[in-house]
VEXPAGU-363130 format. One record per residue (C-alpha): residue number from 0; residue in one letter; z, x, y. Coordinates in steps of 0.05 Angstrom, whole numbers, plus 5000, padded with zeros to 4 digits. Example, Ala and Ser with C-alpha at 12.3 -4.5 7.8 and 13.67 -1.06 7.14 Angstrom:
2
0,A,5156,5246,4910
1,S,5143,5273,4979
***
This chain:
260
0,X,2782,8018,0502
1,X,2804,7960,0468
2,X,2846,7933,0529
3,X,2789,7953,0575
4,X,2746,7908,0528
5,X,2801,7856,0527
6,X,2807,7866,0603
7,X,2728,7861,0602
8,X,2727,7795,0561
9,X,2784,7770,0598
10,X,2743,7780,0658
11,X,2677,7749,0638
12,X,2717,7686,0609
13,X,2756,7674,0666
14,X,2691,7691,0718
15,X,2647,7641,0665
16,X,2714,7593,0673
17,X,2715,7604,0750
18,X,2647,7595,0750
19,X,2658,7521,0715
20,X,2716,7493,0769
21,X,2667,7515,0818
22,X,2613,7476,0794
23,X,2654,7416,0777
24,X,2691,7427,0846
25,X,2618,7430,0889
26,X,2596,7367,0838
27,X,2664,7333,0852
28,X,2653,7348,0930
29,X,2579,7323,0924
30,X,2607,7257,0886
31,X,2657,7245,0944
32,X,2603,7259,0998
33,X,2559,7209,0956
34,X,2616,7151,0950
35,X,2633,7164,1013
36,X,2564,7155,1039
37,X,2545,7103,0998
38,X,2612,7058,1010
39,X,2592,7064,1092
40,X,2520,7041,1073
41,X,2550,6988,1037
42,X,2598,6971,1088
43,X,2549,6971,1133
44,X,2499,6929,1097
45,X,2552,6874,1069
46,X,2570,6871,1153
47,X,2496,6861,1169
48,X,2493,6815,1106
49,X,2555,6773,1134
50,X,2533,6774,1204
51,X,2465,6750,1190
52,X,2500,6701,1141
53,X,2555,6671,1186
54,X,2494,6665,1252
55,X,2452,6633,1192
56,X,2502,6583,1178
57,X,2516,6567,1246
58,X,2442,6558,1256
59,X,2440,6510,1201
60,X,2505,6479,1231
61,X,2473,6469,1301
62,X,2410,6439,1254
63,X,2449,6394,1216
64,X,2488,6370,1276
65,X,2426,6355,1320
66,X,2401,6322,1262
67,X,2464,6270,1251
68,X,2463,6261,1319
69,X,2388,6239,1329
70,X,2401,6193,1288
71,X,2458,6162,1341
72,X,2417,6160,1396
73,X,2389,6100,1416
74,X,2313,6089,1414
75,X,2263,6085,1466
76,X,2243,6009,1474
77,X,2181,5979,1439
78,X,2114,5965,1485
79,X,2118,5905,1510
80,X,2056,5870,1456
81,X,2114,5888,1401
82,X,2165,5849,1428
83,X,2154,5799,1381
84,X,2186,5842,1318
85,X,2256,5840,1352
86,X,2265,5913,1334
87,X,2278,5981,1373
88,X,2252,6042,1338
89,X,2213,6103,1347
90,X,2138,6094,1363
91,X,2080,6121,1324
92,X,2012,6099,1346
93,X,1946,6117,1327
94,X,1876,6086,1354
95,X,1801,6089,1345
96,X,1735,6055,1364
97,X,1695,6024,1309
98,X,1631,5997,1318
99,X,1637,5929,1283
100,X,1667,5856,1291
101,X,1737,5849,1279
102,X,1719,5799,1226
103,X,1690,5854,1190
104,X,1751,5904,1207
105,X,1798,5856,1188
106,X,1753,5844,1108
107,X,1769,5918,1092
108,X,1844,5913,1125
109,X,1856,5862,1073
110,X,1819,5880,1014
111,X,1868,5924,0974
112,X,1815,5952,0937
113,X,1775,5969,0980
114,X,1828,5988,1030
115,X,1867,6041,0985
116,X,1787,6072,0976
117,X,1803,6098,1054
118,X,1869,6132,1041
119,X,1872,6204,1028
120,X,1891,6202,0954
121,X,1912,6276,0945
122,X,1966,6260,0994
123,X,1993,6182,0976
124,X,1975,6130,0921
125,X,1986,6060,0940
126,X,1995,6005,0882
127,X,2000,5927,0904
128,X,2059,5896,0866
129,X,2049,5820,0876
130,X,1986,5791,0848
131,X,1933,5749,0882
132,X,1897,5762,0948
133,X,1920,5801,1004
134,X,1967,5747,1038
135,X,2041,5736,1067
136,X,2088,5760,1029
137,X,2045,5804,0990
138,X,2087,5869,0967
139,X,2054,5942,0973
140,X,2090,6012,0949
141,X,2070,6080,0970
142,X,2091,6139,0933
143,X,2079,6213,0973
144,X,2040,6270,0933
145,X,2074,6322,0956
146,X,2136,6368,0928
147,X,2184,6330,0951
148,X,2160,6262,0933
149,X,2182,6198,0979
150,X,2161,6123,0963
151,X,2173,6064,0992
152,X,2156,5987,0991
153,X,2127,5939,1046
154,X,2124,5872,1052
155,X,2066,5838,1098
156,X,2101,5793,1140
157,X,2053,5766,1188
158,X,1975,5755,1200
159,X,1923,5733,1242
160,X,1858,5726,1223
161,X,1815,5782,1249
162,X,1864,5805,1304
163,X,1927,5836,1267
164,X,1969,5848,1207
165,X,2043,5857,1208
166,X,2078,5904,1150
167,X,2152,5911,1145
168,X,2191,5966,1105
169,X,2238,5937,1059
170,X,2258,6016,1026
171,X,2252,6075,1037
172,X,2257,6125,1094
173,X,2230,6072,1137
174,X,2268,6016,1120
175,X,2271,5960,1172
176,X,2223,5989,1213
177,X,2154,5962,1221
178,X,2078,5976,1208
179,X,2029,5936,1259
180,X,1952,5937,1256
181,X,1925,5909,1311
182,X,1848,5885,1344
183,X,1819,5878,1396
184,X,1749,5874,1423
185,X,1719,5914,1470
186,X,1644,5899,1482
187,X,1610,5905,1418
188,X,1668,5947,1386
189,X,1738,5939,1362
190,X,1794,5976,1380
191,X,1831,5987,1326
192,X,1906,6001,1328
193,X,1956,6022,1280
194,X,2027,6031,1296
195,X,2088,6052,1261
196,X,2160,6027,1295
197,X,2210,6065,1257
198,X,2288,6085,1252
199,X,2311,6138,1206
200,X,2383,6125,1186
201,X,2388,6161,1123
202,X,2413,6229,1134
203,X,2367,6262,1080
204,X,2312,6220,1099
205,X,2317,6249,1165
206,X,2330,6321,1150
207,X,2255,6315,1103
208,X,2228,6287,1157
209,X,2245,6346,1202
210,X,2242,6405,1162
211,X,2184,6374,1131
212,X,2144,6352,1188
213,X,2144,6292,1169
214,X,2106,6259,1235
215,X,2059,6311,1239
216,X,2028,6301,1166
217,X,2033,6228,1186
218,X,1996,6234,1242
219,X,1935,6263,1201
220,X,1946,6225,1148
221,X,1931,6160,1190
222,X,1862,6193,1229
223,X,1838,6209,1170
224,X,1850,6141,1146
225,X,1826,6113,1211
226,X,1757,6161,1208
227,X,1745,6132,1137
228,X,1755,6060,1168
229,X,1706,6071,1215
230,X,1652,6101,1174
231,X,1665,6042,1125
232,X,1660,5989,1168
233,X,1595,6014,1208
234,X,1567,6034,1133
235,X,1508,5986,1125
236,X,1493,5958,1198
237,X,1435,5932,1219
238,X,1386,5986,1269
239,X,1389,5963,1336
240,X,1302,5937,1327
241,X,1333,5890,1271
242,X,1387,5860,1313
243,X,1437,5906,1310
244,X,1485,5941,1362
245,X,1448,5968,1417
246,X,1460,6036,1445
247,X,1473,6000,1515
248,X,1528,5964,1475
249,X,1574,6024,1477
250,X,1647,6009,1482
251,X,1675,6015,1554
252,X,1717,6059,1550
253,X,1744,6054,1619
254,X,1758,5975,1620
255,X,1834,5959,1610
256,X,1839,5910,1546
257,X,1866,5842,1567
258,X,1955,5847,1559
259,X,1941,5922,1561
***
């Protein structure tokens, strides 16, 4: 009886023991299966994570590369009018029709007060450095309102009374290029032009101005502008019964401008 019992509890320890390596050896096997799957997920997701990473980097490679090398090439030449600035840059021109003598145009151009009124001031904030009326030589810096914040300073380096006004970049991403506003009349209207003649040089200057969209921004930047110039300078007319432009005065659209 006793061995029987002995044989008994013998038995039930070793089946309750057998019972244990079996559960560690199916948890062991399940662990393995786990790792197993797990280090393949892995694999395969640090691959994809490298793959994507390396075509990534070449990407930005290719990106970078294009970008140092626009900067090599040589710019398209200047219109003919701007052959006077002696400089070869990219060309950025805006124009608009404004209902109002260039003497009157040419007031707001150069009244800094009034002017900065026009520019959208969420987006830049002018400030005039040299005191004294708007003249040669008169110093201007514009800072961008934007996360990555760009300024620069310009110069006015030529005038003529109620027909242009020449602005050159002395820092900044623009730096030696030029800012022209230009006018012209065109029956009872003014065409007013503004034009930017710029070279990028600076490699982070020109990687902002890409990723950025830089041209784009300034291209709305400069309607807008242009609209608030036009509603300023037509602000206040006289109706056509009290002298002022008649609706037969519309500009002529169609009409080449004399040099044009």
């Amino acid at each position: 009886m006793w061995l029987e019992k002995q044989q008994t509890g013998f038995t039930t320890k070793r089946t309750k023991f057998t019972k244990v390596v079996d559960d560690y050896r199916i948890f062991f096997v399940y662990f393995v299966i786990f790792v197993v799957k797990k280090d393949s997920l892995y694999e395969r997701f640090s691959m994809h994570s490298i793959q994507s990473l390396f075509l990534s980097s070449q990407s930005l490679i290719v990106s970078l590369l294009v970008l140092a090398l626009a900067g090599c090439t040589t710019p398209p030449p200047v219109p003919e009018r701007l052959a006077f600035l002696h400089y070869q840059g990219q060309v950025n021109e805006h124009h608009i029709f404004i209902q109002a003598p260039p003497s009157r145009v040419f007031r707001i151009l150069t009244d800094f007060h009034r002017f900065v009124t026009l520019i959208p001031s969420d987006r830049l904030r002018l400030s005039k450095i040299t005191p004294g009326p708007y003249q040669i030589g008169t110093v201007i810096r514009v800072e961008t309102i934007y996360k990555i914040k760009l300024s620069w300073v310009s110069k006015v380096v030529q005038i003529q009374k109620d027909r242009s006004l020449v602005l050159q970049f002395q820092s900044g991403p623009f730096q030696g290029g030029y800012e022209v506003w230009e006018l012209k009349v065109r029956g009872s209207c003014t065409r007013v032009s503004h034009t930017l003649v710029y070279n990028i040089s600076n490699f982070f200057y020109r990687l902002v101005w890409r990723l950025k969209q830089g041209e784009r921004r300034h291209n709305t930047l400069t309607e807008v502008t242009l609209l608030n110039l036009k509603r300023e300078c037509e602000e206040g007319l006289l109706p056509p019964f009290m002298g002022g432009p008649q609706e037969e005065d519309s500009c002529d659209l169609l009409s080449p401008l004399p040099g044009e």
